[in-house]
VOKOLGU-301761 format. One record per residue: residue number from 0; residue in one letter; y, x, z of N, C-alpha, C, O in turn. Coordinates in steps of 0.1 Angstrom, whole numbers. Atoms other than C-alpha are relative to their C-alpha. Layout:
residues N
<NUM,A,<Y,X,Z>,<Y,X,Z>,<Y,X,Z>,<Y,X,Z>>,
...
//
This chain:
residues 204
<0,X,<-9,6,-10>,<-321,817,66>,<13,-4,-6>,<20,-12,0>>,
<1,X,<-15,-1,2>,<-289,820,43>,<0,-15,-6>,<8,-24,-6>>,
<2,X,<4,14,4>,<-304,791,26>,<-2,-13,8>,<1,-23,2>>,
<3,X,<2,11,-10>,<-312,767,52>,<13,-7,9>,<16,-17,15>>,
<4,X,<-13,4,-3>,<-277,769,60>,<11,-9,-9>,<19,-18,-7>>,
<5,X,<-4,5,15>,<-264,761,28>,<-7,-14,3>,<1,-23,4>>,
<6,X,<8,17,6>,<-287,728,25>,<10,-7,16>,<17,-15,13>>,
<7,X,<-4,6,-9>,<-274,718,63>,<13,-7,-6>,<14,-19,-7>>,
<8,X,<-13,1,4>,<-237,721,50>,<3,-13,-9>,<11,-22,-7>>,
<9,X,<1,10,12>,<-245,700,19>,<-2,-17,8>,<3,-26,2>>,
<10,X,<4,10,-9>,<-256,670,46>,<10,-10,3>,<9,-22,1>>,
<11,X,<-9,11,-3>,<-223,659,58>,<6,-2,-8>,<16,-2,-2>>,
<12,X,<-4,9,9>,<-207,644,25>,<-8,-12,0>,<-5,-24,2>>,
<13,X,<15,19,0>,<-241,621,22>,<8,-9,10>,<14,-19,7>>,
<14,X,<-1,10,-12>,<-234,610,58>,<19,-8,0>,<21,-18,6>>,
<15,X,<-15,3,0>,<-192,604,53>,<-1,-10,-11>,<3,-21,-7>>,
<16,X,<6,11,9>,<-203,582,21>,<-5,-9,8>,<2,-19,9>>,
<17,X,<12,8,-6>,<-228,565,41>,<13,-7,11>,<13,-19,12>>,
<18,X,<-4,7,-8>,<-201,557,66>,<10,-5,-5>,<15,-15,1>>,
<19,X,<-10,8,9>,<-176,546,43>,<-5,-12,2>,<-2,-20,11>>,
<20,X,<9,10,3>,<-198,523,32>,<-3,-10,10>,<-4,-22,7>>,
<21,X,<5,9,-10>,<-209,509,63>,<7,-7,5>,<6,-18,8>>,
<22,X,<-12,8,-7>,<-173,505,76>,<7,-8,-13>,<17,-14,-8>>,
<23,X,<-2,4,8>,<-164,490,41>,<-8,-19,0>,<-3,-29,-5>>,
<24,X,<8,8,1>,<-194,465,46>,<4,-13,9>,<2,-25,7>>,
<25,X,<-4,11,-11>,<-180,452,81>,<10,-6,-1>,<11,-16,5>>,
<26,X,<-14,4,4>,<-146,446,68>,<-4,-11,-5>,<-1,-21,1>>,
<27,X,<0,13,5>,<-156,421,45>,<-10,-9,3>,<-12,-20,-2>>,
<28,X,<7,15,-9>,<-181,403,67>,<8,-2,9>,<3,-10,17>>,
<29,X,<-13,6,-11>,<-150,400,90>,<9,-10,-9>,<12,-21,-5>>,
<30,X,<-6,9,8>,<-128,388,60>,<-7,-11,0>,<-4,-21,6>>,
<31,X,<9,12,5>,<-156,366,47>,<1,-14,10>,<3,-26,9>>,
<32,X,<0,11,-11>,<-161,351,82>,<12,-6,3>,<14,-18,4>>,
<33,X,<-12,9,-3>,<-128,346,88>,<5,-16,-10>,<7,-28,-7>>,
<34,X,<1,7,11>,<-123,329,55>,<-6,-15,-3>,<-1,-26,-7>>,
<35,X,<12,9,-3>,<-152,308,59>,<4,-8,12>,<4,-20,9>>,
<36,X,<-7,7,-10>,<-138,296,91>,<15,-9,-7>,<19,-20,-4>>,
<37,X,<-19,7,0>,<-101,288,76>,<-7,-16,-6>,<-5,-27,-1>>,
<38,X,<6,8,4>,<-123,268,52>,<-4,-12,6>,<2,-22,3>>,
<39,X,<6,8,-8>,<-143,249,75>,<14,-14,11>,<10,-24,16>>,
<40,X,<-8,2,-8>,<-110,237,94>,<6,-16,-6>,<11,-25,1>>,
<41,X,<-1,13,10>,<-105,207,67>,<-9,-7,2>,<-20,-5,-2>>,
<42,X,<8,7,-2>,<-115,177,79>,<-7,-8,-12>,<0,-8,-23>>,
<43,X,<2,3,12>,<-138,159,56>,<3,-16,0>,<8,-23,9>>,
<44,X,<-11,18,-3>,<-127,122,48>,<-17,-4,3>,<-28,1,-1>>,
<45,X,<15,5,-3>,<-154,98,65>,<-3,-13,-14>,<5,-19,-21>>,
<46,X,<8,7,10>,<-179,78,44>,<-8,-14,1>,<-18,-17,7>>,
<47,X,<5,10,-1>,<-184,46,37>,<-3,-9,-13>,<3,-5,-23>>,
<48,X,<6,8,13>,<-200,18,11>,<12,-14,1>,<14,-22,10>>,
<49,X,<-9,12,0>,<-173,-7,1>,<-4,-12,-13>,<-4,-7,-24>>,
<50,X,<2,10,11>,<-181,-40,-22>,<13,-7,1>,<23,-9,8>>,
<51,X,<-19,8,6>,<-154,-59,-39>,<-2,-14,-8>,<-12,-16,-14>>,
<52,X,<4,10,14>,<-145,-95,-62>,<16,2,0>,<25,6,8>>,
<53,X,<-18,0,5>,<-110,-98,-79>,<-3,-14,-10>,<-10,-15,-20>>,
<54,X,<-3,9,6>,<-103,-128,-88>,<11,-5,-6>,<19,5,-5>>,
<55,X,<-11,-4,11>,<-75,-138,-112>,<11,-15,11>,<23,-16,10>>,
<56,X,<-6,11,-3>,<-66,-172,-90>,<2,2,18>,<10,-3,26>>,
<57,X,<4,1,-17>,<-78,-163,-53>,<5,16,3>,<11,16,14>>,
<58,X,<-5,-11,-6>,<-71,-124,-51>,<-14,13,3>,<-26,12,3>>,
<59,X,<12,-10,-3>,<-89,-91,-42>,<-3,-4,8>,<4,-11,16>>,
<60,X,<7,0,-18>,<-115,-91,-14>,<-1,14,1>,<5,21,-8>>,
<61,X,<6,-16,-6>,<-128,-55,3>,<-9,0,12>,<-5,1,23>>,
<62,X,<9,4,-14>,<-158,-59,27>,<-8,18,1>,<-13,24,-8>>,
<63,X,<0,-12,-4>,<-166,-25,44>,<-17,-2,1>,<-19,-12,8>>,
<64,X,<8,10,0>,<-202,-31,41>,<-12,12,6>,<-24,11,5>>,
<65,X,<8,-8,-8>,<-214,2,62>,<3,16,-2>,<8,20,-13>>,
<66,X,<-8,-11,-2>,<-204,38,72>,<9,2,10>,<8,-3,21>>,
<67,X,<-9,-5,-11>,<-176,52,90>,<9,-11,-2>,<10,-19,-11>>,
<68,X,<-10,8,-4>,<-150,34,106>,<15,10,-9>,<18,22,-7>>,
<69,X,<-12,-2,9>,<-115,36,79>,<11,1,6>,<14,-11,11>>,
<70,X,<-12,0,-6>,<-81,47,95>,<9,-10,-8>,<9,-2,-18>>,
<71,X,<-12,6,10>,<-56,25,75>,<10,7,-1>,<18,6,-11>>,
<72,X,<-15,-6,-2>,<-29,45,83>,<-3,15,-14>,<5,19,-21>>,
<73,X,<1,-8,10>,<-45,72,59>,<-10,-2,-12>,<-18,4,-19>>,
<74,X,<11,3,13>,<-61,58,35>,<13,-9,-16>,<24,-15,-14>>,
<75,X,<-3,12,17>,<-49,40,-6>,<-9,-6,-3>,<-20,-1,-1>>,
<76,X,<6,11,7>,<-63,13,-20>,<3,1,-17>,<14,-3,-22>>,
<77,X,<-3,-1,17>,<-65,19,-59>,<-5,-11,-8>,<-14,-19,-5>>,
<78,X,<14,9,8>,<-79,-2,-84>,<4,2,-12>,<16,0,-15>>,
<79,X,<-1,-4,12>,<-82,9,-118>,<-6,-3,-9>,<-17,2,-11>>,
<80,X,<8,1,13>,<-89,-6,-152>,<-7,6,-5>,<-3,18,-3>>,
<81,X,<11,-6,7>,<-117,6,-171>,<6,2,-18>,<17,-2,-22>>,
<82,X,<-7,1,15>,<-113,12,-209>,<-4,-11,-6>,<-1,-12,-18>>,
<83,X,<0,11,9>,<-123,-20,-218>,<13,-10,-3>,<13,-19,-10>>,
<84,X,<-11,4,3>,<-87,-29,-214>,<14,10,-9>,<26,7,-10>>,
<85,X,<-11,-5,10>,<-69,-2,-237>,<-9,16,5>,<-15,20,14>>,
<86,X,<5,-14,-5>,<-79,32,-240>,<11,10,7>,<23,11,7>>,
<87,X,<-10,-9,-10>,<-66,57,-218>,<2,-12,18>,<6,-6,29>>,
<88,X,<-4,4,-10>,<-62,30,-190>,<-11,6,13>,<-9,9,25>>,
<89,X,<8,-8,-17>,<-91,44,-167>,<5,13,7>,<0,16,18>>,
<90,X,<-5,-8,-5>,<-69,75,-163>,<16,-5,2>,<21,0,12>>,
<91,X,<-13,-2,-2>,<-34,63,-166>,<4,-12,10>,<12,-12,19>>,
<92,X,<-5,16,-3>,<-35,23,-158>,<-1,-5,17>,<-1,-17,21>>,
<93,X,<2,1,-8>,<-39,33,-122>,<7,-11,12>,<20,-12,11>>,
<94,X,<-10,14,-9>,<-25,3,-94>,<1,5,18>,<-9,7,25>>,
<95,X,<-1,-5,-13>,<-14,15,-61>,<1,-16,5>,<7,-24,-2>>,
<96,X,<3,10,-5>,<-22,-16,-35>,<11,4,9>,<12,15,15>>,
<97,X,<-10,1,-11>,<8,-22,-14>,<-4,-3,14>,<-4,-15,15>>,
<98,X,<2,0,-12>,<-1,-19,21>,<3,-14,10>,<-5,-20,17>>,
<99,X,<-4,10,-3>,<17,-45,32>,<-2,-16,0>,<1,-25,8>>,
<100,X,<5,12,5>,<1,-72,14>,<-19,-2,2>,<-25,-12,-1>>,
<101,X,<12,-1,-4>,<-35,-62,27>,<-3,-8,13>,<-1,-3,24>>,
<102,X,<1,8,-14>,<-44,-90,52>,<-17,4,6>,<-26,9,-1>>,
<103,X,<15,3,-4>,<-77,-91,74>,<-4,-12,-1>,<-1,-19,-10>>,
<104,X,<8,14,1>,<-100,-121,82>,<14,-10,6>,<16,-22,3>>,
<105,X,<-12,10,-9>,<-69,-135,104>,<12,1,-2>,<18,-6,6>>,
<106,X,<-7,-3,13>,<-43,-125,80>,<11,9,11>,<22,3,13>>,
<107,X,<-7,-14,-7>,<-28,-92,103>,<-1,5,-13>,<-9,2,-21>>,
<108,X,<-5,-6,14>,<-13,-72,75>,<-6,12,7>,<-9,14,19>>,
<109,X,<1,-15,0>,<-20,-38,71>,<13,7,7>,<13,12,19>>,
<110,X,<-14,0,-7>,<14,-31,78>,<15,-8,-5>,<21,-9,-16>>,
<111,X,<-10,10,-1>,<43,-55,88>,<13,5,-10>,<19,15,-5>>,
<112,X,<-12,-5,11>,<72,-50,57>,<11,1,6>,<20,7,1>>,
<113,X,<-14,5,-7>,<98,-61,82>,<3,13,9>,<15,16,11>>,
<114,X,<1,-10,-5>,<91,-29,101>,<-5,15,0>,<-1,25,4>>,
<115,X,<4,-8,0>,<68,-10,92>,<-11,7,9>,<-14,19,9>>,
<116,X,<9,-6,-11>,<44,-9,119>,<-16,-4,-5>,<-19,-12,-14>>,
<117,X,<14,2,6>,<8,-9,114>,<-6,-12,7>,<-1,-13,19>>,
<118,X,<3,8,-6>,<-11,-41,124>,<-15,3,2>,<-22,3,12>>,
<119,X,<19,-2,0>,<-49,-35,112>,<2,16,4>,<10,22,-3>>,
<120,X,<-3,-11,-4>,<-50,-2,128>,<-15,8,-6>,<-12,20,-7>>,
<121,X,<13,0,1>,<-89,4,118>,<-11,-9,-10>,<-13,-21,-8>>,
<122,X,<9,8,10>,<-115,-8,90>,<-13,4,4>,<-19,15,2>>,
<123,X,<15,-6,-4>,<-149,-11,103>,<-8,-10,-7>,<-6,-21,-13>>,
<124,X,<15,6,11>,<-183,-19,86>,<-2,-19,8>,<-1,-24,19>>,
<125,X,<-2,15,-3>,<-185,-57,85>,<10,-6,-1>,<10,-19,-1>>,
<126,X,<-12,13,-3>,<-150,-67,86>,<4,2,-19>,<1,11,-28>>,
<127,X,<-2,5,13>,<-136,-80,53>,<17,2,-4>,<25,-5,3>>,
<128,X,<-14,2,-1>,<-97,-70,38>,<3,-8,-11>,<-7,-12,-18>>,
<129,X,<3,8,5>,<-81,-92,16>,<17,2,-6>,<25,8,0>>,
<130,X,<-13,-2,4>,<-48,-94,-9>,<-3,-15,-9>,<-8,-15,-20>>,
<131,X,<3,11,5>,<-49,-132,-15>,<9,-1,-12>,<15,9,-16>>,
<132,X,<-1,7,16>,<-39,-154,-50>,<15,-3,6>,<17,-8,17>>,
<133,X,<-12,9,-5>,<-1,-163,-50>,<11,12,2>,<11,20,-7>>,
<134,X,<-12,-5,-5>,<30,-145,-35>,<-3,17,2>,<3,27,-4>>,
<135,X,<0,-15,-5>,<11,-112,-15>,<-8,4,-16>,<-8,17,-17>>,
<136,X,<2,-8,11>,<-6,-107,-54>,<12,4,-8>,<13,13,-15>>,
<137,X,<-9,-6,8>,<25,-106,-68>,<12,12,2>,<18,18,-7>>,
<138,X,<-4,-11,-3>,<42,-83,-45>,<-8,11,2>,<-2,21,-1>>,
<139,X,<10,-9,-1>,<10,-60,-39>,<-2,14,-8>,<-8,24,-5>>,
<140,X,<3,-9,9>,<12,-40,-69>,<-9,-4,-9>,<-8,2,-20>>,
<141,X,<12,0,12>,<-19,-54,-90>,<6,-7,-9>,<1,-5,-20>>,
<142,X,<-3,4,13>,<2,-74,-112>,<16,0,-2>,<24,1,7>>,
<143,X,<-13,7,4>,<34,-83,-126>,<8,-14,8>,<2,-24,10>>,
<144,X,<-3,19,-8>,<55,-114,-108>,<-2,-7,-7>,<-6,-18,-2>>,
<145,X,<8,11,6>,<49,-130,-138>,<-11,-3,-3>,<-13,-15,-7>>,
<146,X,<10,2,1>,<17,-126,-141>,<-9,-12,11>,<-22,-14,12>>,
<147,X,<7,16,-11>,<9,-158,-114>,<7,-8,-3>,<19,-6,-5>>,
<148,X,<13,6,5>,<-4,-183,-124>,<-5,12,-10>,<2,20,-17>>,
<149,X,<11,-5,14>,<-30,-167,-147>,<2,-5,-10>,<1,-18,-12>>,
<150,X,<0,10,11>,<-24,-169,-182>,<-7,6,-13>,<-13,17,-11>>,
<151,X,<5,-6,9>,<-36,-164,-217>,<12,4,-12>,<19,-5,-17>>,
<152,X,<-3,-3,10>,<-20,-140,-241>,<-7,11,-10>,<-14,21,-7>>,
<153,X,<9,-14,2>,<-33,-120,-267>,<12,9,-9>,<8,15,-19>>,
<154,X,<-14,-11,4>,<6,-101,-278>,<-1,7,8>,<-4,4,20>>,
<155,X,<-4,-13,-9>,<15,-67,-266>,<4,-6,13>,<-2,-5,24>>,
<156,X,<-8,-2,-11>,<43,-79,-247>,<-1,-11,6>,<-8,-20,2>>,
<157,X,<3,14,-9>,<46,-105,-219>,<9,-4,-2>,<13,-3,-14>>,
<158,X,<-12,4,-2>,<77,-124,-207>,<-3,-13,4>,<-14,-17,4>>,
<159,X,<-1,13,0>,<85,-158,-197>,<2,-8,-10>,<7,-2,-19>>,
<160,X,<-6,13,10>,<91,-188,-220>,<3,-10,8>,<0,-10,20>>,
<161,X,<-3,12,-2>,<102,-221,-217>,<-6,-4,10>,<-17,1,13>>,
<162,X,<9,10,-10>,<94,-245,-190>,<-7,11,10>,<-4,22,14>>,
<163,X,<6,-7,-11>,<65,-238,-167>,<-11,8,-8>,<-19,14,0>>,
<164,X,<6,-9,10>,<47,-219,-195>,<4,13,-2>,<15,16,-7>>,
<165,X,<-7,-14,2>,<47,-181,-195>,<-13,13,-7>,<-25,11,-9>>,
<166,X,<10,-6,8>,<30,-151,-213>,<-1,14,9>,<8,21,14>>,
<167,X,<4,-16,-10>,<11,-121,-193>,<-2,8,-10>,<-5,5,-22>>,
<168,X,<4,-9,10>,<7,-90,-204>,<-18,0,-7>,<-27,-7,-5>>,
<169,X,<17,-3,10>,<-27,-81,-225>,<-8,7,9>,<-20,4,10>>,
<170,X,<9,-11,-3>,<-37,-53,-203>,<3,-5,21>,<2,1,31>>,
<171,X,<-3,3,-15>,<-27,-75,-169>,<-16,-4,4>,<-24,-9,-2>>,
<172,X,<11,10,-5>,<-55,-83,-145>,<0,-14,-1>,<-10,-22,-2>>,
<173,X,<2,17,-2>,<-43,-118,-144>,<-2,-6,-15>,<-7,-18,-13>>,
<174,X,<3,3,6>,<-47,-124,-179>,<-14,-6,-14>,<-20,1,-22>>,
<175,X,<12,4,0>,<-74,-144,-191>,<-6,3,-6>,<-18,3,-2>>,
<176,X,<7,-6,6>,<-87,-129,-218>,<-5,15,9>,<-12,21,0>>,
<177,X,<0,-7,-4>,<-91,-100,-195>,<-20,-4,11>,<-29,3,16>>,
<178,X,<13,9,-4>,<-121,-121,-180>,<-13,8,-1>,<-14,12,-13>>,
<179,X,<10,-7,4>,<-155,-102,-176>,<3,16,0>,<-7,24,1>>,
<180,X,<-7,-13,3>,<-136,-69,-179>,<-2,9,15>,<-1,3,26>>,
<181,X,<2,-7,-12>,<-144,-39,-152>,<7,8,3>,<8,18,-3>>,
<182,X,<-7,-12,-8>,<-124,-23,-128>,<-4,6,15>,<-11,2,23>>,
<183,X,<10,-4,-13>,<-130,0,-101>,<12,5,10>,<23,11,8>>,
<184,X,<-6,0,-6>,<-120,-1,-70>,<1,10,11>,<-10,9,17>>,
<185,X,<1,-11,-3>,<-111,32,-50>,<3,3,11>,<15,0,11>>,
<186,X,<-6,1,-9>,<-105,40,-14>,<-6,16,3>,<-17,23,3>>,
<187,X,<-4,-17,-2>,<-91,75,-8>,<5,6,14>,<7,-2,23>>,
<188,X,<-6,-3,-12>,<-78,92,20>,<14,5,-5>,<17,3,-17>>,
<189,X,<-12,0,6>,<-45,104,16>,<4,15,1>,<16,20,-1>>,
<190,X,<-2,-15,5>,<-50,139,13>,<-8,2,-18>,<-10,11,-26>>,
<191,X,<8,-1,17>,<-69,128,-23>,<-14,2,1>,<-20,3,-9>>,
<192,X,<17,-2,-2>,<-105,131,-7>,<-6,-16,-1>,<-2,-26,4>>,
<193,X,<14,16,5>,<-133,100,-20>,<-4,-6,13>,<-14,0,17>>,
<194,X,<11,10,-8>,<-142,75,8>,<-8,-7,-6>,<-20,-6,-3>>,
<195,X,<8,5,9>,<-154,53,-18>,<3,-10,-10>,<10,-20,-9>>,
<196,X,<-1,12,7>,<-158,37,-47>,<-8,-13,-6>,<-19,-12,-2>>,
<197,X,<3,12,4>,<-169,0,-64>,<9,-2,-16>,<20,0,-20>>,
<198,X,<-3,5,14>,<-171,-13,-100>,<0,-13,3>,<-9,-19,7>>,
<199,X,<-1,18,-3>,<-157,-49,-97>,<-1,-9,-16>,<1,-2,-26>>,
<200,X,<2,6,11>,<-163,-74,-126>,<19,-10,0>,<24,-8,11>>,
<201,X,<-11,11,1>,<-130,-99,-131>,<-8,-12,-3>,<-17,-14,-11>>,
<202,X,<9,15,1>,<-139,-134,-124>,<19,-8,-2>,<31,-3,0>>,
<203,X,<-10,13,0>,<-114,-170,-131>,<8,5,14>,<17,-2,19>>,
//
């Protein structure tokens, strides 16, 4: 009998382990869950297929060509050399597209410079954006002011010369030898999340 007592005694350690453990187990499927929740709370950027031409005389196009409808108000427009224009340029040679200079089919800016107000409020599948050849390329960000007209150099540096003759840089889009050359064009949201990207060729 003195024995049977003895073994009972021995019983509740097992069971105080055992409940450790059990209340150890719920804790962190409560952490976890919660966690998992905070997670979840981050919207994801919506998704869409964009095609592109960059032209050196006429300007970027952007035709939304299926997917989610694009807020403008949160999104960048990138466009970034490849290395076939210097190395290191697909990381460094990055072009932020000025907003401002982004027209639609009916030339509503992205947003009015004079104010600051948004005009294209929405990018939906089918409609076309556009940063024409001339003045809004040169304020836009994709090139230099001197770089319009298109020209050919093949020296480091650019500058003006004489007359109506002037020299672009080597590694400018608008520069002709630059011709054939691929860049890709990036639309982000503006917390750094991928809507999407396009490998554009350079045309005349």
């Amino acid at each position: 009998m003195l024995s049977f007592k003895e073994n009972e005694l021995a019983v509740s350690p097992v069971i105080g382990i055992m409940l450790m453990l059990v209340v150890t187990i719920i804790i962190a499927a409560v952490v976890s869950g919660f966690a998992g929740g905070m997670m979840q709370t981050k919207e994801t950027a919506p998704q869409a297929a964009i095609s592109g031409t960059y032209s050196q005389y006429n300007g970027l196009t952007m035709t939304h060509t299926g997917g989610d409808s694009i807020e403008t108000r949160d999104v960048r427009v990138i466009v970034r050399p490849s290395d076939e224009f210097g190395r290191g340029q697909d990381l460094y040679g990055e072009l932020l597209v000025d907003p401002c200079y982004i027209r639609d089919a009916y030339g509503n800016r992205w947003v009015n410079p004079e104010d600051g107000t948004y005009g294209v409020m929405s990018w939906r599948s089918g409609e076309t954006m556009y940063v024409t050849g001339g003045e809004d390329m040169q304020n836009s960000g994709l090139i230099q002011y001197e770089d319009w007209p298109p020209c050919y150099n093949t020296k480091l540096n650019g500058g003006k010369l004489g007359g109506n003759s002037h020299y672009c840089y080597v590694e400018s889009l608008n520069n002709q030898i630059n011709i054939g050359k691929t860049i890709t064009l990036e639309i982000i949201q503006s917390d750094g999340q991928i809507i999407a990207l396009a490998d554009i060729a350079i045309q005349p």
